[in-house]
C-alpha positions in Angstrom: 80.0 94.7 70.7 82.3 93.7 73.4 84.1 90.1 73.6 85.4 89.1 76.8 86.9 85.8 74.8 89.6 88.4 72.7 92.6 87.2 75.1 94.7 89.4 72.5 94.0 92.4 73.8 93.2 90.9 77.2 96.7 89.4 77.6 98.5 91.8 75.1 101.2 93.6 78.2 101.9 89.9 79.6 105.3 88.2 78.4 105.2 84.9 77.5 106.9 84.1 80.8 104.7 85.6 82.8 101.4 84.3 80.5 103.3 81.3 81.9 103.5 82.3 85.4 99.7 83.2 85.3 99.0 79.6 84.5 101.0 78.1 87.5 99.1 79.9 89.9 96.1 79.7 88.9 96.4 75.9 88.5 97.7 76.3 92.3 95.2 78.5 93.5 92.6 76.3 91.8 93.8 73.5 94.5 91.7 73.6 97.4 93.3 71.4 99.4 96.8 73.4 98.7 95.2 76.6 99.4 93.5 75.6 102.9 97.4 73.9 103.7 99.2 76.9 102.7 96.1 78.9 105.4 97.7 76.9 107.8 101.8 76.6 106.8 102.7 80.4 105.9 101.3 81.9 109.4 103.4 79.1 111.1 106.7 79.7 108.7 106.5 83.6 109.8 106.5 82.9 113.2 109.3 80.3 113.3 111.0 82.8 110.6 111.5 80.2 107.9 112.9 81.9 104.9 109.8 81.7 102.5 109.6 85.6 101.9 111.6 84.9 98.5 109.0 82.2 97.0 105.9 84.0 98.2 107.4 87.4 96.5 108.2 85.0 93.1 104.6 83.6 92.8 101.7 85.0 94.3 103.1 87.7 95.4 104.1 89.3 92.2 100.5 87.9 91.1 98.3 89.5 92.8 100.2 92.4 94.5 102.3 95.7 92.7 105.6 96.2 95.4 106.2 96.7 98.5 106.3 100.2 98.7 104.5 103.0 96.4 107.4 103.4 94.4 107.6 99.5 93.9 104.4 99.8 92.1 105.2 101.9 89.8 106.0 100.0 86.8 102.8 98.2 87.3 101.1 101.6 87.2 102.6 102.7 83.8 102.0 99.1 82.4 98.6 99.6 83.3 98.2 102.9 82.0 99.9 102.3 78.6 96.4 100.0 78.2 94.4 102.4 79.5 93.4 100.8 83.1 93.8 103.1 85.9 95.5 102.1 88.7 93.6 102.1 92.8 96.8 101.9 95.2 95.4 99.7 98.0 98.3 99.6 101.2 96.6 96.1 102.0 98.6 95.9 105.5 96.2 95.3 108.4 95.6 93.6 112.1 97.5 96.4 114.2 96.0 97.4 117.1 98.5 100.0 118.5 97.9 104.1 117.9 101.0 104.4 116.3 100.1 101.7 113.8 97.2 103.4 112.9 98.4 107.1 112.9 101.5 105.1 110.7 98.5 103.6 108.4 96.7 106.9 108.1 99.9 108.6 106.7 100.5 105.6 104.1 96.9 106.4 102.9 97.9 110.0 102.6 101.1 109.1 100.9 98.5 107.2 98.2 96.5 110.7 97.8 99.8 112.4 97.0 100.5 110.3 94.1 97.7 109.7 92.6 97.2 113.9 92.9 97.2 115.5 89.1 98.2 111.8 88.0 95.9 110.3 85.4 97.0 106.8 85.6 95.9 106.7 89.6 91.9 107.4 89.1 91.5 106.5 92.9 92.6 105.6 96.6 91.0 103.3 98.9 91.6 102.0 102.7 89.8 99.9 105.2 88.7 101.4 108.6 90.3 98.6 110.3 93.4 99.8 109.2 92.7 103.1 111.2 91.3 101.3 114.6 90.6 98.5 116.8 88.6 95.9 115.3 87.0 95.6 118.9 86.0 99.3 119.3 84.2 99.5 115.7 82.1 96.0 117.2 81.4 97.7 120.5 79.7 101.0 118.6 78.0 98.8 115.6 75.1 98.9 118.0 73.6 102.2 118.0 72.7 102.2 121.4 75.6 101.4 123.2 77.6 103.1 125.8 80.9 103.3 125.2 83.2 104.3 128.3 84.6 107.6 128.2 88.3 106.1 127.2 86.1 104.2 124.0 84.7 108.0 122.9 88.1 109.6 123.1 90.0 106.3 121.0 87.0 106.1 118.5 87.0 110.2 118.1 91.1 109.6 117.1 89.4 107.0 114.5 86.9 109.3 113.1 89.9 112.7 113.4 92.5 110.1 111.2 89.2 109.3 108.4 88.6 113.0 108.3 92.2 113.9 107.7 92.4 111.1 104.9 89.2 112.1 103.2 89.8 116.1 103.7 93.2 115.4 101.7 91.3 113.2 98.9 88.8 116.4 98.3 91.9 119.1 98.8 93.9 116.7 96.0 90.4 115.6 93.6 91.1 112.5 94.3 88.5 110.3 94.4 88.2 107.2 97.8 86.7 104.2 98.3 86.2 103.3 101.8 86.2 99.1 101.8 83.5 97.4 103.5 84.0 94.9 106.0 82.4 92.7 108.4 78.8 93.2 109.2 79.6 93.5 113.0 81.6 96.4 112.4 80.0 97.5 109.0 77.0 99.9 110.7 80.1 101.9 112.5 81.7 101.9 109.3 78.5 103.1 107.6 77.9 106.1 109.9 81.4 107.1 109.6 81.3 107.4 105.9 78.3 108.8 105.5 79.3 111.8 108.0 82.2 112.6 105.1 79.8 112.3 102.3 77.8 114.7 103.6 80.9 116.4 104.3 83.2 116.3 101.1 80.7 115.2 98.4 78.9 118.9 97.5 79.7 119.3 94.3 80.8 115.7 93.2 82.0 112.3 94.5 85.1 112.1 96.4 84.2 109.8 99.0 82.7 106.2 98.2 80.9 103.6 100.7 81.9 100.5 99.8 78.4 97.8 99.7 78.7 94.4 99.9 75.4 92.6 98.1 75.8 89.4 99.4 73.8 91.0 102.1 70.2 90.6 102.0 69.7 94.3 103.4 72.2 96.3 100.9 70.1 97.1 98.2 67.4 98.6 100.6 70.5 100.5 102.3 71.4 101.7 99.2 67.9 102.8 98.1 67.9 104.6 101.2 71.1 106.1 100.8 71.2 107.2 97.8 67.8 109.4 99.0 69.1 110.8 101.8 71.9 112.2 99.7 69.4 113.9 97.2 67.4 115.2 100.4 70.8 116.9 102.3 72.1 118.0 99.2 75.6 115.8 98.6 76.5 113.1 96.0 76.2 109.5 97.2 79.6 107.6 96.2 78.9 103.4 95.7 81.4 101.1 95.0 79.6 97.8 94.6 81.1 94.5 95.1 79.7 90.9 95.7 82.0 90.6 99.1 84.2 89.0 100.2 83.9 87.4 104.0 80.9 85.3 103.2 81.8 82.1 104.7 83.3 83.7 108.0 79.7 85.8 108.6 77.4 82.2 108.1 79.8 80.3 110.5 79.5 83.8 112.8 75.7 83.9 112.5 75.4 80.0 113.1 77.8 80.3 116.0 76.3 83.0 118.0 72.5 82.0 116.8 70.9 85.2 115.1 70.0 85.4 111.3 72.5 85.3 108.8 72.6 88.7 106.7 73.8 86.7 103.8 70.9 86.3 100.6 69.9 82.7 100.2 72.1 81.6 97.3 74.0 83.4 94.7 70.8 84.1 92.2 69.2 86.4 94.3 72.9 88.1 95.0 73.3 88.2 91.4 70.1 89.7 91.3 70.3 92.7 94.4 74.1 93.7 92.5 72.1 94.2 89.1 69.4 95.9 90.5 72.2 97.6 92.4 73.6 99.1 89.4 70.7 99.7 87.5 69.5 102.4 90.1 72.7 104.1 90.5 72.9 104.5 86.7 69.4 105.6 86.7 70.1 108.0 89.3 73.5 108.9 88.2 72.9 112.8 88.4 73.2 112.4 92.4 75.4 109.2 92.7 78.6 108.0 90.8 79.6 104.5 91.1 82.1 102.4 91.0 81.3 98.5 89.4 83.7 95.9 91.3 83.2 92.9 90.0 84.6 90.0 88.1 81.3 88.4 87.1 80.8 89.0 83.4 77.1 88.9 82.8 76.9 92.3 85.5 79.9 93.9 83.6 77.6 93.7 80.0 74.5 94.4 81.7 76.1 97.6 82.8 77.7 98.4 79.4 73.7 98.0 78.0 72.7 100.3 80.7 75.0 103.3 80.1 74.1 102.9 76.5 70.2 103.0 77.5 70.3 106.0 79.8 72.5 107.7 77.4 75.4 108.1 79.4 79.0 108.4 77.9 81.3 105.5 78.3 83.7 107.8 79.0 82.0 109.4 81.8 84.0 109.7 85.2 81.2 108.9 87.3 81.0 105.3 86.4 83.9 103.1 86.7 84.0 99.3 86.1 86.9 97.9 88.6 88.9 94.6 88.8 91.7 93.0 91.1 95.4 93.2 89.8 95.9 89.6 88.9 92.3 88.6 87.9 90.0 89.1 85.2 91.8 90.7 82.5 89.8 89.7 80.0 87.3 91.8 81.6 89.4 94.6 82.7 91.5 95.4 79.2 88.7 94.5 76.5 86.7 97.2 78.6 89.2 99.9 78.9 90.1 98.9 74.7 86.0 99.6 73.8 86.8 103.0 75.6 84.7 102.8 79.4 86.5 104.3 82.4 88.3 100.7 84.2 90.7 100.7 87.1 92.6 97.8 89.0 92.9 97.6 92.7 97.2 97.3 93.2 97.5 96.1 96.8 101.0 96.9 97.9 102.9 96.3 100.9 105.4 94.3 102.8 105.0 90.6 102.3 104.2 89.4 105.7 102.1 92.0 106.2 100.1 91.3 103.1 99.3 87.6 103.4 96.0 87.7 104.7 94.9 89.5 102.0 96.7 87.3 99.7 95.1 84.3 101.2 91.7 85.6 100.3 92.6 86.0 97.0 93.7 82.3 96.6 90.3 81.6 98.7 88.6 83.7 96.4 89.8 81.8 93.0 89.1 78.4 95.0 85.6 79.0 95.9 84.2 81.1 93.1 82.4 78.2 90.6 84.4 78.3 87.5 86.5 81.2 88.4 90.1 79.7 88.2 88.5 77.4 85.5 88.1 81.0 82.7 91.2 82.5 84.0 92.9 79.2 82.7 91.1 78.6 79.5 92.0 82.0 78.6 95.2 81.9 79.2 95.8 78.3 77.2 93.4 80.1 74.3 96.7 83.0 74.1 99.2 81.0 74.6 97.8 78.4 71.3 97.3 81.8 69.7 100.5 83.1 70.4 102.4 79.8 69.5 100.2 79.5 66.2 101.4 83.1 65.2 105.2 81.8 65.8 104.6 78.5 63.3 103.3 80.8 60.7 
């Protein structure tokens, strides 16, 4: 039976100093009002080029993040490994809007295929789309039916050549992808997109994933759907499943502009579309493999219970339980110590470039009920533990 309370093992590769370091920030992040000031303050500092690169690198930097570069992260790979976590190398730099930034991106991506290629320890590699393009072009072609000039069809076609050349170097290397999900107004181009390389790469096994977000009311049906289209055309669908993370910005959108919001009602019936969720891919895991992102506790035992009801191994490549570097370790290392296939996302990059995803992060911990509130109790349970082992 699995514990998610043993902070032993969950905590065993942390030093006292940085069990100590874990606790500052998540006291900090755990501030609301600090983490909507610091929203505001860090964009400002960059710009006026106030020297603050050195405390954000110190604290939530070295949190939440690996390095700056590949090789930076490679002593958080081999920590990670020596506990059996695998490690997803996420280049978490994004907002360009130039060609060269995005043929620049595409090459860091590949760069993330070559050294996670024959390497045990680096299960996967992941980017976002928005990394590779405009943000605009992806809104203007979310619609189906529109008519983009003949400029639009030559830029988006460099989008689709730059996916391609990522996802046909995953499949050449066996390295597995996850393709992130983003907003909703952009998530339909995404969608088509990804499901084009499926059908492409995914013949014999996963290498490319769609990324769902099931704080939308319409993903389980999507993935219902997609999951048959893949056994009809004869490829394996790839699902990573997440709740999501840009809820508030798409209710304020929907409000804003006046059509429906695609978010579910309140968090029960999301709870209840990301079990479901995962119930059907393990059901159907012959044609799908999937990938369990998520930090909620009660879906990471319900899964556990289902692999051990359809009979499939804990072992078993197909189904991987992921976390965020930083977060849930309690989760993460008493899963990979019972033996089941666990990876952390390590979002690397420089630090300027990675603040908006490190302000989600702090957003995340901050709006999450009771999130900050475990990571701390955990952390005070190990550090009494540790200090009563010392007295003894």
């Amino acid at each position: 039976m699995i514990s998610f309370d043993n902070t032993e093992i969950a905590f065993s590769y942390k030093s006292d100093k940085e069990l100590k370091r874990a606790y500052t920030m998540f006291k900090l992040v755990g501030k609301s009002w600090l983490v909507q000031l610091g929203k505001k303050m860090v964009p400002i500092a960059f710009k006026l080029r106030l020297p603050i690169n050195g405390l954000i690198k110190s604290t939530i930097f070295k949190q939440f993040c690996g390095g700056e570069t590949i090789d930076d992260c490679d002593q958080t790979i081999q920590t990670l490994f020596d506990n059996k976590v695998g490690t997803i190398l996420d280049y978490s730099v994004e907002g360009k809007t130039e060609e060269v930034d995005f043929d620049a991106t595409r090459d860091e991506i590949m760069a993330t295929i070559e050294k996670a290629k024959g390497n045990k320890a680096i299960p996967f590699a992941v980017f976002k789309v928005t990394g590779l393009s405009r943000h605009a072009l992806l809104e203007k072609l979310n619609d189906i039916n529109a008519e983009p000039t003949v400029l639009e069809r030559a830029e988006f076609a460099r989008v689709v050549d730059r996916i391609n050349d990522i996802c046909a170097h995953a499949h050449k290397s066996d390295c597995p992808i996850f393709i992130d999900a983003e907003e909703s107004w952009i998530q339909n181009t995404i969608d088509r997109v990804v499901e084009a390389m499926m059908a492409k790469y995914n013949k014999e096994k996963c290498i490319v994933y769609n990324t769902l977000q099931m704080y939308r009311h319409d993903r389980l049906e999507y993935l219902r759907n997609g999951i048959s289209k893949a056994k009809r055309e004869g490829y394996k669908f790839g699902g990573k499943l997440v709740r999501g993370a840009y809820m508030e910005k798409e209710r304020d959108r929907a409000a804003e502009m006046g059509y429906p919001s695609p978010i579910q009602p309140d968090k029960e019936t999301c709870d209840i579309d990301f079990n479901e969720g995962i119930r059907l891919m393990v059901q159907e895991i012959e044609h799908c493999a999937l990938c369990c992102g998520t930090h909620n506790e009660e879906s990471s035992l319900m899964l556990v219970d289902l692999l051990e009801e359809y009979g499939v191994a804990k072992d078993d490549k197909r189904v991987y339980f992921a976390q965020l570097l930083g977060m849930s370790d309690h989760i993460s290392f008493n899963l990979a110590h019972a033996g089941y296939q666990v990876a952390k996302y390590v979002p690397y990059g420089p630090v300027k470039e990675v603040m908006p995803y490190l302000l989600r992060r702090a957003d995340e911990n901050t709006s999450v009920a009771g999130q900050t509130g475990r990571e701390l109790s955990l952390i005070s349970k190990e550090w009494k533990r540790r200090k009563g082992m010392k007295t003894r």
